[in-house]
N, C-alpha and C positions, 0 to 999 in steps of 0.2 A: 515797410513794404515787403511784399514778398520779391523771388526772384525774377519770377514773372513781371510784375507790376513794377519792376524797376528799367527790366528791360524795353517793356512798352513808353515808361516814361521818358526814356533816353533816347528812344530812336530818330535819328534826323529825316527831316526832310517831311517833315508833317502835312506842309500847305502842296506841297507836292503830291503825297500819296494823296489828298482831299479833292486835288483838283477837276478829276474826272466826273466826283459827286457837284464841286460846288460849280460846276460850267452847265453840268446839265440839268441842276436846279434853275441855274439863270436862265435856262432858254427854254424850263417848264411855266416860270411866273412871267418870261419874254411872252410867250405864246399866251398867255394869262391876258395879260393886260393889251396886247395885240387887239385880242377879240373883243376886252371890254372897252377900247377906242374905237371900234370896230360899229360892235351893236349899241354906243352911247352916241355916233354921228347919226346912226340911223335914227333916232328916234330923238335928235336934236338934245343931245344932253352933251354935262360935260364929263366926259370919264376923272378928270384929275378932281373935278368935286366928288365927286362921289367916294371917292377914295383919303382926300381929307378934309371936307367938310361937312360931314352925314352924320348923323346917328352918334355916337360914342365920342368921335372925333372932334365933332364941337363941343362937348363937355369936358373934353383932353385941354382941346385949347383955350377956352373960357378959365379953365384951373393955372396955365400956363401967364395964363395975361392977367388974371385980375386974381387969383388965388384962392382960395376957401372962403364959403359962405354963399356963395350963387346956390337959388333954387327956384323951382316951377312948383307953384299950387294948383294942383288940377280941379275941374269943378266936382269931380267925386270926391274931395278933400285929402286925395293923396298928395307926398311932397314928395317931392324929387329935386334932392339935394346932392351939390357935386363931392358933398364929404364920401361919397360910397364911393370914387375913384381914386385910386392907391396915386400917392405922389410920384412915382419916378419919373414914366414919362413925359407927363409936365416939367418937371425938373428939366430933362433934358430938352422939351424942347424951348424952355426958356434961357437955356444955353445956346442953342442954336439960336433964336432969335437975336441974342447979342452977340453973336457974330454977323448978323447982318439976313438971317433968315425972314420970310414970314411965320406964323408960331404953326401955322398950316404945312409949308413946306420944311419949316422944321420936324412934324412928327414923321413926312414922309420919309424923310433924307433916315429918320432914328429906322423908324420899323424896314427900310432898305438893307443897312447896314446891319441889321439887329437880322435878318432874315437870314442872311449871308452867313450869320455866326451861329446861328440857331440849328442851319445845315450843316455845316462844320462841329457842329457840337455831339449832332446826330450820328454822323458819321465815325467820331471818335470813339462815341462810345461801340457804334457797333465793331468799329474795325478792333477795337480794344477785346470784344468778347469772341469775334470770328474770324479777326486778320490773318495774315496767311502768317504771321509766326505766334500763333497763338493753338497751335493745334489740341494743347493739352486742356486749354483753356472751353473750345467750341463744343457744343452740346447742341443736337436736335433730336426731336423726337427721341429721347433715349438712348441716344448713340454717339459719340462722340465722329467728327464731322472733319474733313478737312478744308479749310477755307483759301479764299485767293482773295482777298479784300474786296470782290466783290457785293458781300451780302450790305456792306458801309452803305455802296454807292447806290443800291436800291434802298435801304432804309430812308434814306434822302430824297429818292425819287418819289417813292411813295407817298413822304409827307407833303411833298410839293404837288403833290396831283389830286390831295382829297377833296374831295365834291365842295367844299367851301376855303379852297387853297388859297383864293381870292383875298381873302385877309388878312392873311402873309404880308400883300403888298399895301395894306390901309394903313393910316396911321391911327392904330389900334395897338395895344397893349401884347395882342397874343406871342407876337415873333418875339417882342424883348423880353416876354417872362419865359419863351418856349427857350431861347439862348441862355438864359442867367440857368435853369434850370438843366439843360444840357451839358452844361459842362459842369456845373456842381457838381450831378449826379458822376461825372467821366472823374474828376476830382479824388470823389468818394471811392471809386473802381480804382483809382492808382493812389490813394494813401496819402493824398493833399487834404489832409483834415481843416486846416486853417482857410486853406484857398476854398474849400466846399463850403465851409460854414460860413464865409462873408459871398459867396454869390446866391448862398441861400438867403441869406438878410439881405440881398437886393431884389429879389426875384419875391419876397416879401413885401418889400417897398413896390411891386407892380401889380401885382392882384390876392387876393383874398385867398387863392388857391396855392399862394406862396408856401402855406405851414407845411404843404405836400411833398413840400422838398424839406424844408426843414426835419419832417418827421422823418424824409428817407435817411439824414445825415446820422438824426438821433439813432434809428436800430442799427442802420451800420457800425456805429462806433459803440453801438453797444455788443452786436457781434460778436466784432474786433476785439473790443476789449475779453470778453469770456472766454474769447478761443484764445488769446494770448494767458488767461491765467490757466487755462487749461494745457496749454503746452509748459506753461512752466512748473505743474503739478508734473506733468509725465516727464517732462528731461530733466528736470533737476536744477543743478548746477551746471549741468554741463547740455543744457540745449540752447537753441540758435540763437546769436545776437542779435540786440534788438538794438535801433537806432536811437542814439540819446534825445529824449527828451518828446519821444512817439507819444507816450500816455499823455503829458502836456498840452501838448500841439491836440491830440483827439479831445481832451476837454474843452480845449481854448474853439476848437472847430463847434460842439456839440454846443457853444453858449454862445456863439453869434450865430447863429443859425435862424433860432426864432425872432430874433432884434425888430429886425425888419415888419413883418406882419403884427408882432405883439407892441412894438414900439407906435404904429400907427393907430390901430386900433385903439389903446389906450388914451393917445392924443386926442384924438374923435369923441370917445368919453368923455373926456378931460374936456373941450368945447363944446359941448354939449350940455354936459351936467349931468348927465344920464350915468357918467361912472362906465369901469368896466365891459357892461354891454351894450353902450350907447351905439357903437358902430350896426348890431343888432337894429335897431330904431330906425339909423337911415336908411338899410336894406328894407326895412319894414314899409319905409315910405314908399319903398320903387316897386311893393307889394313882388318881395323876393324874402326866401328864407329857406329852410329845409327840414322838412317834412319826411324824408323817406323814403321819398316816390312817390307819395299817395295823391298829388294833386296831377303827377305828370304821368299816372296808370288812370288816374279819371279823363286826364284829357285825350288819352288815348281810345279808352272805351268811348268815348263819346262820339270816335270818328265812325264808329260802326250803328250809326244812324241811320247812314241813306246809302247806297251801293258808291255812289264815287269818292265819298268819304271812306268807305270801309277800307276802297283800296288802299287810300294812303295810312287808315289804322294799322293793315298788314305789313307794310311796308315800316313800320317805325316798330313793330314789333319783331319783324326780321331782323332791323338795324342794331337790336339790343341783344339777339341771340346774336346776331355775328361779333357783339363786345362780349360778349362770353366769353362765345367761341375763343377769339384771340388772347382772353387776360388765363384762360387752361391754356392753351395754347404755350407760353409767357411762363406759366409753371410747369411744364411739362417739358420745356425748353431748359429751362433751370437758370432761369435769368436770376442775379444778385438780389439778393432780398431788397436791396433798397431800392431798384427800378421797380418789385412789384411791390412793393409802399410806394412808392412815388405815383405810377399810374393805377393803383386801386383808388388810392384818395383820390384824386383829380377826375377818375371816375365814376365813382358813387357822387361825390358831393357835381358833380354835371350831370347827374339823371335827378337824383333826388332834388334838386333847386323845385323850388314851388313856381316858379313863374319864370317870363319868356322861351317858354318850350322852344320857339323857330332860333331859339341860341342855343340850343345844347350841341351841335356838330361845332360851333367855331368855340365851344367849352372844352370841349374833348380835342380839339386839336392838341394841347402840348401834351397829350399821355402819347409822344411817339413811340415807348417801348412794349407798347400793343403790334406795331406794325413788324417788328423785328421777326416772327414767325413768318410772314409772307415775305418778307427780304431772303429769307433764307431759303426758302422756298424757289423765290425769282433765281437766288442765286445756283442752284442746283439745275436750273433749268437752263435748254440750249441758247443762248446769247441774242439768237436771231428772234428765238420765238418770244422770248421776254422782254427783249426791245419792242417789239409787235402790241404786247399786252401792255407795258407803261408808256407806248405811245399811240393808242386809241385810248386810253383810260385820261390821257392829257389833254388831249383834244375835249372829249366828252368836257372834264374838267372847266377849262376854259370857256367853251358855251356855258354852261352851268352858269358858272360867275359872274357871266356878263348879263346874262337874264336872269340870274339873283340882284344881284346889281340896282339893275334898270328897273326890280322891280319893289317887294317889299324891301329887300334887302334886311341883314340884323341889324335887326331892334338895340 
C-alpha cells in the first residue's frame, strides 16, 4: 500500500462519514417506491408483486426452490433455460427462506440490503479518490481539485436517481452484483488484493458481467506489479519497503478473481454437454449474445421509420453519446485504470448484447464510475442549487418507475 492508501484504509468512523450518502439514498428509493404503491393502487395492481414476482425474479426464485434445469420452449423453438441465471442470488435467497422467508421476499429483503451496500460501496470509492483528505489524490478536468467529501455523497445520489433506479429495489441481481463489485473495485484502490479477488469471484457468481471486475483486479495488479519492479530497478537496494508478502496476496487476489464466472460457466458446459461454450448455447436460447452492436444500431435505425419513432431513435442515440460523453469524461478525470476496465466492459458488452434493447439502462446501471464526472461537478456547485437539480431529477425518477413498472416493465 502506498501512504495514501494506508491512511484512507485506517480512517475511523467510515459508516459515519457514508451516512449522509446512505440516508439520502434511502429516502431517494423511499420516494421510489412511494409512487410505485402509489400509481400500482391506481390501476389496481400490486406494487410488491411487481417488484418480486415479475420478469427475472420468478426465474431467481424458480432456481431458488427447485434449482437448475427449469425451461420454457417457445412456439418459435426458442428455449429459455434458467441455466443463463448466475447462482448467487438464488443461493441467498434459499438462505433466506430457511430462516423462515418466502423465496420472494427473500430476494427482496437480499437486493434491500445489497442496495444499501452497493451505496456505501459507491461512496467509498468516490470519497477514497475525492475525500477531503485526499487532496493529492483528486483530479478533474486536468486540475487537481480540493474536496470535502461531498462529491461520495452525489455519486450515490446520482446512482439512486437513474431513470431505471427502480431496480435497485426488485429482487433482481443488479444491486448485489453493483455492491460485490463496488467494493472489490474500493479493495483494488486500497491494496486488498485478496479481499478484491474473492468479491470478484462473488460478483462472478451473480452475473455474466462479473469477469468486468475480475479483469479490473487483473490490470491492477498487473499495474502494481510493474510499477513495483520499476521502483525497484530505480532505488536499488535502498528504495521503499515493501510489505511482506504484497506480491503473494496480489497473485493469490489475481486467481480468485475469475473463479466465480469461469467456475459457473464451465459447470453449465459441464450439464449440458456442450463443453466450454455451452453457457454460449443458453444465452443462445434467450436469442442474446454479442455481436458488436450491430443488431442494437439496426434496432435503432429502424426507429427512424415514422416521425414518433424517430423521436425515440434520437433519443437513444443521444443516450449513447452522453456514455461517451462520461466514459472521456472518466479519462480525463484520471480515474484508476481499473474503474475504466471495469466500466468500459460492463459498457460495451451492455450496448453490444444482440437482444432485449428495453434492458440496456438497467445493464449499465452497475458502471457507476461513469457518474463520478457529474458528482464532481454537483459537488463544486452551490449546495442549494444542486439539492434543486438531484431533487427534481428524483422525483422525475420515481414517476418514471412507477409507469415503467405498471407497464412493459424489463423484460
Amino acid at each position: 500500500m502506498t501512504d495514501l492508501e494506508t491512511r484512507t484504509a485506517g480512517r475511523p468512523g467510515a459508516l459515519r462519514r457514508a451516512a449522509p450518502a446512505l440516508l439520502g439514498y434511502a429516502a431517494v428509493r423511499a420516494l421510489g417506491l412511494l409512487a410505485l404503491a402509489l400509481w400500482s393502487a391506481a390501476r389496481d395492481k400490486s406494487a410488491y408483486t411487481l417488484l418480486t414476482a415479475r420478469w427475472d425474479s420468478l426465474w431467481y426464485t424458480r432456481v431458488a426452490e427447485l434449482g437448475y434445469g427449469y425451461e420454457v420452449r417457445l412456439p418459435n423453438g426458442d428455449v429459455h433455460s434458467n441455466l443463463a441465471f448466475f447462482p448467487l442470488l438464488p443461493w441467498l435467497e434459499r438462505l433466506g427462506a430457511a430462516a423462515g422467508l418466502s423465496y420472494a421476499d427473500a430476494g427482496f429483503v437480499v437486493s434491500l440490503l445489497a442496495s444499501l451496500a452497493a451505496a456505501w460501496g459507491i461512496f467509498a470509492v468516490a470519497e477514497h479518490l475525492y475525500g477531503r483528505n485526499e487532496k493529492g489524490a483528486q483530479r478533474g478536468l486536468g486540475r487537481v481539485v480540493a474536496g470535502d467529501g461531498r462529491a461520495g455523497v452525489y455519486a450515490v445520489l446520482l446512482w439512486a436517481v437513474l431513470p431505471v433506479g427502480i431496480v435497485q429495489s426488485m429482487a433482481y441481481s443488479e444491486s448485489l452484483f453493483t455492491a460485490l463489485a463496488a467494493w472489490s473495485l474500493y479493495a483494488v484502490l486500497t491494496g486488498r488484493w485478496v479481499t478484491a479477488g474473492a468479491l470478484a469471484a462473488l460478483a462472478g457468481l451473480t452475473r455474466p458481467v462479473g469477469l468486468a471486475v475480475a479483469a479490473a483486479v487483473w490490470v491492477a495488479a498487473i499495474v502494481a506489479f510493474v510499477r513495483t519492479r520499476s521502483e525497484a530497478v530505480t532505488d536499488g537496494a535502498h528504495g521503499s519497503p515493501r510489505a511482506p508478502g504484497e506480491g503473494a496476496r496480489r497473485v493469490f487476489g489475481m486467481l480468485l478473481a475469475p473463479l466465480g464466472a469461469a467456475g459457473y460457466v464451465l459447470w453449465v458446459g459441464h450439464r449440458t454437454g456442450e463443453g466450454p461454450l455451452g453457457y454460449l448455447d443458453v444465452q443462445a436460447g434467450w436469442r442474446n449474445g454479442f455481436d458488436g452492436g450491430v443488431a442494437f444500431a439496426r434496432f435503432v435505425a429502424d426507429k427512424f421509420t415514422s416521425l414518433p419513432s424517430a423521436l425515440a431513435g434520437v433519443g437513444l442515440i443521444a443516450g449513447v453519446a452522453l456514455l461517451v460523453w462520461l466514459y472521456i469524461g472518466c479519462v480525463r478525470q484520471r480515474q484508476p485504470l481499473a474503474l475504466l476496465v471495469y466500466s468500459g466492459i460492463v459498457t460495451v458488452l451492455a450496448l453490444c448484447a444482440s437482444s432485449y434493447f428495453g434492458s440496456k439502462p438497467r445493464l449499465l446501471m452497475p458502471a457507476f464510475p461513469l457518474l463520478l464526472p457529474l458528482a464532481l461537478a454537483l459537488a463544486r456547485t452551490r449546495t442549494s442549487r444542486s439539492a434543486l437539480i438531484v431533487g427534481g431529477v428524483a422525483v422525475a425518477s420515481a414517476v418514471y418507475g412507477a409507469f415503467w413498472l405498471n407497464g412493459s416493465g424489463p423484460p
